[in-house]
N, CA, C and O atoms as a DFTB+ gen file, in Angstrom:
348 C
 N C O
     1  1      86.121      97.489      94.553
     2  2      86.957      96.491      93.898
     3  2      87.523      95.538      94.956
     4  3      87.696      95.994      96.086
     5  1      87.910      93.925      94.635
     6  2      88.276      93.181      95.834
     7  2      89.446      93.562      95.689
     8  3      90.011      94.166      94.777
     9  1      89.734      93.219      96.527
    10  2      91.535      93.065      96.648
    11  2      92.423      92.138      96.069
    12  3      91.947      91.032      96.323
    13  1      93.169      92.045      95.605
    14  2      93.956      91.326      94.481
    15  2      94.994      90.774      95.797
    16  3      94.986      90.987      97.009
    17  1      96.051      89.796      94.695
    18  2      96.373      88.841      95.714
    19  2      97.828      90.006      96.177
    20  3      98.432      90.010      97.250
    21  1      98.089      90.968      94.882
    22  2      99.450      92.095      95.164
    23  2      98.936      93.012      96.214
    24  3      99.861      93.428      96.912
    25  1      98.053      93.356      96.476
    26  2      97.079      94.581      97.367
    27  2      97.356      93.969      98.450
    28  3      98.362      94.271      99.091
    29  1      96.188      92.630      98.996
    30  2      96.818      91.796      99.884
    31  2      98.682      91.850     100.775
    32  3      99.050      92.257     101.877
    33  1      99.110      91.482     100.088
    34  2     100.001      91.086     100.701
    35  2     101.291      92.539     100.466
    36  3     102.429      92.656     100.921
    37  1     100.529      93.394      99.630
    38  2     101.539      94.651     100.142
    39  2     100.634      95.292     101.722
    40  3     101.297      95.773     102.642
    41  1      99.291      95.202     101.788
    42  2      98.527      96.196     102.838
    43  2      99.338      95.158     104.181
    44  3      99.545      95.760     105.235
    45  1      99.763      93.675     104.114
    46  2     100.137      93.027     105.601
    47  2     101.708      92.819     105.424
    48  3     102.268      92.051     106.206
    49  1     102.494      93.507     104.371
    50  2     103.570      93.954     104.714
    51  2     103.991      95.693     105.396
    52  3     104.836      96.004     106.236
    53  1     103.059      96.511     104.665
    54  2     102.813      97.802     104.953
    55  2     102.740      97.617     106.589
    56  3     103.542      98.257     107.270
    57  1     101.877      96.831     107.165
    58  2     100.882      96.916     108.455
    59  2     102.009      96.266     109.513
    60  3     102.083      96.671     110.673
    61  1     102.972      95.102     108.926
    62  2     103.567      94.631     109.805
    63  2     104.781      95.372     110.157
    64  3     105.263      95.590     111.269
    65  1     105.230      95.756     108.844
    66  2     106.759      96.718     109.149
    67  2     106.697      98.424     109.436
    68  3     107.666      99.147     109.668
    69  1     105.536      98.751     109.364
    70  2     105.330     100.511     109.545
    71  2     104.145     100.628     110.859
    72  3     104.023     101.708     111.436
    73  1     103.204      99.296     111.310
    74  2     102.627      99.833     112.383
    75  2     103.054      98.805     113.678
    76  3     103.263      99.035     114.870
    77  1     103.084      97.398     112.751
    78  2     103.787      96.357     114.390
    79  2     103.200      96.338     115.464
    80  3     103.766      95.961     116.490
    81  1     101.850      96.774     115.434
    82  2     100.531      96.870     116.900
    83  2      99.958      95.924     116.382
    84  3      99.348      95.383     117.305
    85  1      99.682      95.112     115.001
    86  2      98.414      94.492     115.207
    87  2      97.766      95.091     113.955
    88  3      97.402      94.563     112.904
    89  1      97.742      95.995     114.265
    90  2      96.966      96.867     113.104
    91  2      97.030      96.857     111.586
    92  3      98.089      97.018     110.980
    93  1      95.454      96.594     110.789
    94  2      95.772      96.248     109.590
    95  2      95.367      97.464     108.632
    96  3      94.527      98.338     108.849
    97  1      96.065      97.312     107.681
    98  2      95.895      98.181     106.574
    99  2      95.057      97.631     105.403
   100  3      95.064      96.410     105.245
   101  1      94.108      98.640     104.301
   102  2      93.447      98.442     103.555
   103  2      93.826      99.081     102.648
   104  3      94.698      99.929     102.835
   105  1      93.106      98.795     100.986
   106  2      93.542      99.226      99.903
   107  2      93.287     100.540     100.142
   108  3      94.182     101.384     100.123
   109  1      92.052     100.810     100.385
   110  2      92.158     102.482     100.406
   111  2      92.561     103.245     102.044
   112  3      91.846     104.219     102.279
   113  1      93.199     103.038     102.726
   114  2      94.382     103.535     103.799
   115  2      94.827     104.518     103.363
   116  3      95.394     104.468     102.272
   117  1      94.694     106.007     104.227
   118  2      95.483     106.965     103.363
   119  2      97.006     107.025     104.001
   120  3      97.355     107.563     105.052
   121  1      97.662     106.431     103.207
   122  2      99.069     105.600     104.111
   123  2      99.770     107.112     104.289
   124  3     100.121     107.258     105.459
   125  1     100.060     108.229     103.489
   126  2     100.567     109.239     104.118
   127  2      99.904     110.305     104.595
   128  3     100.424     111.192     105.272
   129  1      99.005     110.266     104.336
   130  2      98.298     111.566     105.515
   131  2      98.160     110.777     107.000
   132  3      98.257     111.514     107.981
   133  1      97.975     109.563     107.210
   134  2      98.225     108.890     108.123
   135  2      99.384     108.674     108.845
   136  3      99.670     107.813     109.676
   137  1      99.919     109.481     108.446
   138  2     101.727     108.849     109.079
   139  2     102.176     107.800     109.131
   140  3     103.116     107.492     109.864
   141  1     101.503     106.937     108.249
   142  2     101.717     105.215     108.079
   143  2     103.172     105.294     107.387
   144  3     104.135     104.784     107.960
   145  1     103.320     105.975     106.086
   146  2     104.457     106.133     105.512
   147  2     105.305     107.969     105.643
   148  3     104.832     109.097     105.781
   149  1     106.605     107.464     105.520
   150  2     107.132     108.679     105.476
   151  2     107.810     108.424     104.304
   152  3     107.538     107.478     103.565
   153  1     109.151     109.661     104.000
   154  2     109.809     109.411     102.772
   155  2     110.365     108.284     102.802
   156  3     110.331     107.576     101.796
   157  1     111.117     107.784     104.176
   158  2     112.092     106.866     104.059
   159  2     111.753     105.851     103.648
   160  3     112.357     105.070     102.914
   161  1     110.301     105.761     104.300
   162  2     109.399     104.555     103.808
   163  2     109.275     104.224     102.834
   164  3     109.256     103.012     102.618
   165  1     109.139     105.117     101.830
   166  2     108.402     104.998     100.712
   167  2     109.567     103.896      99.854
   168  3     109.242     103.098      98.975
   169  1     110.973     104.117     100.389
   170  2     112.099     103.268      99.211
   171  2     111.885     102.401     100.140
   172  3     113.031     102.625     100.530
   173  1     111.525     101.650     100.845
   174  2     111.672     100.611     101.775
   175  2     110.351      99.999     100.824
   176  3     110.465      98.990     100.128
   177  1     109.443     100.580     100.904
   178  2     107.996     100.002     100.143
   179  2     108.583      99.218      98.394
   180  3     108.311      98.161      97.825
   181  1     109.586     100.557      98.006
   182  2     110.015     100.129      97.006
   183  2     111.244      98.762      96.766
   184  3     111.568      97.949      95.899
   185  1     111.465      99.000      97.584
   186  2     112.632      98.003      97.683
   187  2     111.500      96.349      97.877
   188  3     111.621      95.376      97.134
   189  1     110.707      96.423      98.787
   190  2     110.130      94.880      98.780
   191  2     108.897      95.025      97.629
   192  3     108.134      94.077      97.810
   193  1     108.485      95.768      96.645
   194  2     107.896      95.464      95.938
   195  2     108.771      94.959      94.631
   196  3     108.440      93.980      93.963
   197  1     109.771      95.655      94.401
   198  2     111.232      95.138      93.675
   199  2     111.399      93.622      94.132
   200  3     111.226      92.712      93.322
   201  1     111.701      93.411      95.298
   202  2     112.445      92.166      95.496
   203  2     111.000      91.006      95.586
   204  3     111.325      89.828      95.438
   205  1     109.799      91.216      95.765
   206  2     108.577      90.476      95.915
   207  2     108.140      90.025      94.837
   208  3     107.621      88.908      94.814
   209  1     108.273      90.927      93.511
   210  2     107.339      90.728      92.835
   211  2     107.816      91.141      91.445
   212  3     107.184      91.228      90.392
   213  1     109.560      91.453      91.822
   214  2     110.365      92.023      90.934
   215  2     110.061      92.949      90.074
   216  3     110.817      93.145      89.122
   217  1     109.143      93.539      90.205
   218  2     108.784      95.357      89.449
   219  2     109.454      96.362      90.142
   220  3     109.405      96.519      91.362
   221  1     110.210      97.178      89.185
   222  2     111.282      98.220      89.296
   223  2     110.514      99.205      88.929
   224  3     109.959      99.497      87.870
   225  1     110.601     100.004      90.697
   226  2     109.987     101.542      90.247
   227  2     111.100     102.410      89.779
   228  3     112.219     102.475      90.289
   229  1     110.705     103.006      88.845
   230  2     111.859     104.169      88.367
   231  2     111.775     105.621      88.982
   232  3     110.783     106.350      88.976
   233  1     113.026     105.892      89.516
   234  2     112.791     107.527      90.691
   235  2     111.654     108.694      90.038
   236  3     110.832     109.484      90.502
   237  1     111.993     108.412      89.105
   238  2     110.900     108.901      88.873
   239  2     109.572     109.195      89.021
   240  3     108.903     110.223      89.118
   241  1     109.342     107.839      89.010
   242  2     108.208     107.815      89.515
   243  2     107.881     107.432      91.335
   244  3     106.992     106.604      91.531
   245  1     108.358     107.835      92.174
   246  2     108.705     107.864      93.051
   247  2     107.975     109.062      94.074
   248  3     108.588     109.450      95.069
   249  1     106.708     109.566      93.755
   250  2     106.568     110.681      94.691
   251  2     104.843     109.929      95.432
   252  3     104.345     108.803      95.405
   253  1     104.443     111.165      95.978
   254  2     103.665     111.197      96.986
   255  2     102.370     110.964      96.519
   256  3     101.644     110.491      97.393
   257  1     101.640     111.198      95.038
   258  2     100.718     110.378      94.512
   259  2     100.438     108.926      94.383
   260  3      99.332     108.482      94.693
   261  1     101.194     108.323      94.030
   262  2     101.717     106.979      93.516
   263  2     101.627     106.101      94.842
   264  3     101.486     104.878      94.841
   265  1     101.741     107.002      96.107
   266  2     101.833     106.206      97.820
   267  2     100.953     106.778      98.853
   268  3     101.308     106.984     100.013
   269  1      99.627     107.057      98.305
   270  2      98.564     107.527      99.052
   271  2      97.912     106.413      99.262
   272  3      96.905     106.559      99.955
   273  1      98.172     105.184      98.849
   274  2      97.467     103.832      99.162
   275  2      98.164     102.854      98.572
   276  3      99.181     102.947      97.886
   277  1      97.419     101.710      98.952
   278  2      97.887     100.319      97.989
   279  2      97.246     100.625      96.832
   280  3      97.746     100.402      95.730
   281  1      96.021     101.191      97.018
   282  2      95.431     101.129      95.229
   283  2      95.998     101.697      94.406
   284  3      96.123     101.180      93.295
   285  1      96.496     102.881      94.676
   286  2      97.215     103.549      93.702
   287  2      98.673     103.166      93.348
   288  3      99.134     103.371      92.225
   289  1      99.447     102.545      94.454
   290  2     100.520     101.811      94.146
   291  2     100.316     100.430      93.226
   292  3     101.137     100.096      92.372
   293  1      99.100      99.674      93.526
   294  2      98.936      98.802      92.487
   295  2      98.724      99.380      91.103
   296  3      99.506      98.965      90.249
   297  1      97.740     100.330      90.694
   298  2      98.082     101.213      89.980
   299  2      99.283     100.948      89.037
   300  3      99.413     100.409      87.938
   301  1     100.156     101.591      89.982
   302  2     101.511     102.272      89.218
   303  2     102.552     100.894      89.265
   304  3     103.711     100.939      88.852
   305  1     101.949      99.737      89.816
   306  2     103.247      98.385      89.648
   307  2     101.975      97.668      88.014
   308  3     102.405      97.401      86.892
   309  1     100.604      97.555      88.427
   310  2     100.345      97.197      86.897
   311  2     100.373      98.356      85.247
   312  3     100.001      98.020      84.123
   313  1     100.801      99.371      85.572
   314  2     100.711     100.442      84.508
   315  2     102.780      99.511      84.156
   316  3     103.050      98.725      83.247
   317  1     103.459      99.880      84.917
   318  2     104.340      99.293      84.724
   319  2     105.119      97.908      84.432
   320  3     106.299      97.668      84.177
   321  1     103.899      97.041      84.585
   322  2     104.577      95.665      84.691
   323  2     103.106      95.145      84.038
   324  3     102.129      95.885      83.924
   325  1     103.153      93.372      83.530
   326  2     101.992      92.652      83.111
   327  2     101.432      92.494      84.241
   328  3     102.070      92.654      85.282
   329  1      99.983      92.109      84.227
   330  2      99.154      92.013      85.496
   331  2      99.964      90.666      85.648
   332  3     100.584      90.618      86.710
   333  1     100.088      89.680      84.921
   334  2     100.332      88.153      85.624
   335  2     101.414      88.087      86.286
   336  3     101.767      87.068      86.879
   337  1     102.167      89.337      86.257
   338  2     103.472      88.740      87.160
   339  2     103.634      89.132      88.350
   340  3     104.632      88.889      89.030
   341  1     102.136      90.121      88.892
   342  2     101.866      90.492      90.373
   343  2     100.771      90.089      90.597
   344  3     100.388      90.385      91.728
   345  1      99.784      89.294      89.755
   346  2      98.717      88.756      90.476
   347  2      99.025      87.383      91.247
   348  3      98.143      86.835      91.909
């Protein structure tokens, strides 16, 4: 699948604020078996997908499936929100 314009620009926010070498991230990145993300991360992820693109994750839904990648986080921001307001 290509990358959408939300995938995009969460994998070079992911890449700039959690690795800061240079280094880029892809949709399928396994962002926590990688040590790319930790917990703390994960509300930090949430917090600029909230304020980016204004989709509110609910704690709920908040665990370690949902942040094994961008794909699956896109996933869980279009299961939750219309596609047009993160494409």
């Amino acid at each position: 699948m290509a990358d959408s314009q939300f995938s995009q620009i969460l994998c070079r926010f992911i890449a700039d604020a959690f690795l800061g070498d240079g280094s880029r991230v892809q949709r399928d990145t396994p962002l926590l078996e990688l040590n790319i993300l930790d917990s703390a991360a994960l509300f930090d992820v949430v917090d600029y997908i909230r304020q980016e693109f204004g989709v509110q994750i609910p704690v709920a839904d908040i665990h370690p499936e949902h942040f094994a990648n961008v794909a699956q986080l896109e996933a869980l921001v279009l299961r939750l929100n219309p596609l047009e307001k993160i494409a």
